[in-house]
C-alpha positions in Angstrom: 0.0 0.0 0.0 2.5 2.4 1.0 4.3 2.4 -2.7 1.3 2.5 -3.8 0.4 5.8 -2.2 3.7 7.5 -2.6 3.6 7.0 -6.4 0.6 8.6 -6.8 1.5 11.6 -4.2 4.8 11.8 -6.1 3.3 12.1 -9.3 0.3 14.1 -8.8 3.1 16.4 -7.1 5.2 16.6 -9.7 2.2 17.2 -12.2 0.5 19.8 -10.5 4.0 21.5 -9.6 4.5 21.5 -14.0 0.6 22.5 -14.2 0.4 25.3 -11.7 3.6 26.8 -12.7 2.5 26.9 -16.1 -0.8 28.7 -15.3 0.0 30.6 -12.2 -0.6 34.2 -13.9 -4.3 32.9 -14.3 -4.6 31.2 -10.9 -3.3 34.4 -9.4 -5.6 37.1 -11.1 -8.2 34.7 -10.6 -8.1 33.9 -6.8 -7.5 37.4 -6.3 -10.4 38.6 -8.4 -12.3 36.3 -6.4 -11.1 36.9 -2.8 -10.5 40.5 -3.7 -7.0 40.3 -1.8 -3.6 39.2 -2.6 -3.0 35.3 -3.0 -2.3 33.8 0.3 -1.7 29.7 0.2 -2.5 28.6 3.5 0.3 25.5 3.8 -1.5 22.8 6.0 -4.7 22.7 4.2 -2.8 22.2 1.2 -0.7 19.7 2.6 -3.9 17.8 3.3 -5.0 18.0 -0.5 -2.1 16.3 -1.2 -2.4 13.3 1.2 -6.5 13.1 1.1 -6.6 12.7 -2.9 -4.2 10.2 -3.2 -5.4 8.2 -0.2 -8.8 8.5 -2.0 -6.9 7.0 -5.7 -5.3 4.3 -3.3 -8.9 3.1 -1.6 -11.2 4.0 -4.4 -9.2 3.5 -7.7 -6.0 1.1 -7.2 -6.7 -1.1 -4.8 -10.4 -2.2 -6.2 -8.9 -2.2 -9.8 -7.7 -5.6 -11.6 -6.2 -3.9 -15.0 -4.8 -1.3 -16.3 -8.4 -0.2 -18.1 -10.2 -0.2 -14.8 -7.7 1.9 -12.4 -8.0 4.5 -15.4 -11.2 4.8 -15.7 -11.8 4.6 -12.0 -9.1 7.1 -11.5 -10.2 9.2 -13.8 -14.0 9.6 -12.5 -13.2 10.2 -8.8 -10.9 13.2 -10.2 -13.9 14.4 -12.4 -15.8 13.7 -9.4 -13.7 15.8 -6.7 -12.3 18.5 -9.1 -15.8 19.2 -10.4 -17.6 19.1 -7.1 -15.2 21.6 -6.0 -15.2 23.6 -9.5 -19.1 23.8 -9.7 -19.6 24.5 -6.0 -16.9 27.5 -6.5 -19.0 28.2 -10.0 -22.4 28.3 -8.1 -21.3 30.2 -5.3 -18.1 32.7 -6.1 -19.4 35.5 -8.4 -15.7 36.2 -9.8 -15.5 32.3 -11.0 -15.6 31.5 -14.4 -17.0 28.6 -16.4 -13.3 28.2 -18.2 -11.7 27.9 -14.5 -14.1 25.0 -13.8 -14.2 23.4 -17.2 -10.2 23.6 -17.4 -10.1 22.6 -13.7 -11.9 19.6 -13.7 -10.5 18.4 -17.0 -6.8 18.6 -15.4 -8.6 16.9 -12.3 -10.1 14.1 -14.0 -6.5 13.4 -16.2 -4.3 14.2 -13.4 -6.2 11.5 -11.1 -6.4 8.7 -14.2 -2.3 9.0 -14.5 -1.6 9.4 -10.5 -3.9 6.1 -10.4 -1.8 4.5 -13.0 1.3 5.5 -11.2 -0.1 3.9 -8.0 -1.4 0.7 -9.8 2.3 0.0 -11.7 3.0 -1.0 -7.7 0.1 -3.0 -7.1 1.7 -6.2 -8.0 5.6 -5.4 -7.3 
């Protein structure tokens, strides 16, 4: 279980560190439109993301899955699941969110998850 877990961490670490970079003009007029305020990452609730989602992969994705097919499709609809539940609830509820933050958002979600899964699953058996 445990290398399980840490290859899914690592790599959803590693991806999101390539992702965010990439986008972090966006993210940061965004949030700040939003919480009309500079950007402010609050460390230990972050540090939580990261353990909570691949704990979630490792229980709901790699451990159930028999193939290679079924933890990436598994893996790939709890990260639709999770980043759109969070997209949409910011959409319904943040006036300064936009429909291209959640669409982009839960699309990076949902692949993100299927190769973190994939990652975790390559372990399964070694």
């Amino acid at each position: 279980m445990l290398k399980q877990v840490l290859a899914s961490t690592v790599t959803i670490l590693l991806m999101d560190a390539v992702w965010l970079s990439t986008n972090f003009k966006y993210h940061k007029k965004l949030f700040e439109t939003v919480q009309q305020s500079p950007l402010e990452i609050r460390i230990l609730p972050a540090v939580l993301v990261y353990l909570l989602i691949p704990l979630a992969l490792y229980y709901f994705a790699i451990e159930p899955s028999k193939t290679h097919k079924e933890v990436a499709l598994k893996g790939a609809l709890l990260g639709l699941s999770m980043y759109g539940l969070y997209d949409l609830t910011n959409l319904s509820t943040l006036s300064g969110w936009t429909i291209e933050m959640a669409l982009k958002d839960t699309l990076w979600g949902t692949v993100l998850c299927c190769i973190a899964s994939l990652a975790g699953f390559y372990f399964k058996s070694k």
